[in-house]
N, C-alpha and C positions, 0 to 999 in steps of 0.2 A: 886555308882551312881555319874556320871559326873554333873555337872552344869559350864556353863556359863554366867556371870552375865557383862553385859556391861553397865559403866554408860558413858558417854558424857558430857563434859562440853564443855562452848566457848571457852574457853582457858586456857593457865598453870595458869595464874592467878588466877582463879577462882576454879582448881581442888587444887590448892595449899592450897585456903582460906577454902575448905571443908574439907581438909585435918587437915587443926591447928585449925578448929571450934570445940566449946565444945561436939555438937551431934554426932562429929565420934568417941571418943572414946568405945563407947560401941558396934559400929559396928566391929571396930579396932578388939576388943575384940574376936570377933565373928570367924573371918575371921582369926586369929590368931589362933584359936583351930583348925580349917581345914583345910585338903589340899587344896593349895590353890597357885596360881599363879597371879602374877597382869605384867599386860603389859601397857607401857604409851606410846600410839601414838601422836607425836605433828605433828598437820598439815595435817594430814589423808582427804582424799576431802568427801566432806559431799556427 
């Protein structure tokens, strides 16, 4: 089974701060055991 999962921030700053926040390591976790692809668009037009 395929999924694609898109999150959006406003900016690198902010996807950065979710990044080194305590609550992603157990997603980290998650997305770690599966295949999995991450793609970072900066600047993408809303």
């Amino acid at each position: 089974m395929r999924r694609t999962v898109l999150l959006d921030f406003p900016d690198m700053t902010t996807l950065r701060a979710f990044y080194a926040s305590p609550e992603y390591p157990p997603l980290l976790s998650l997305r770690q055991r599966a295949r999995s692809e991450v793609l970072i668009f900066d600047g993408a037009p809303a």
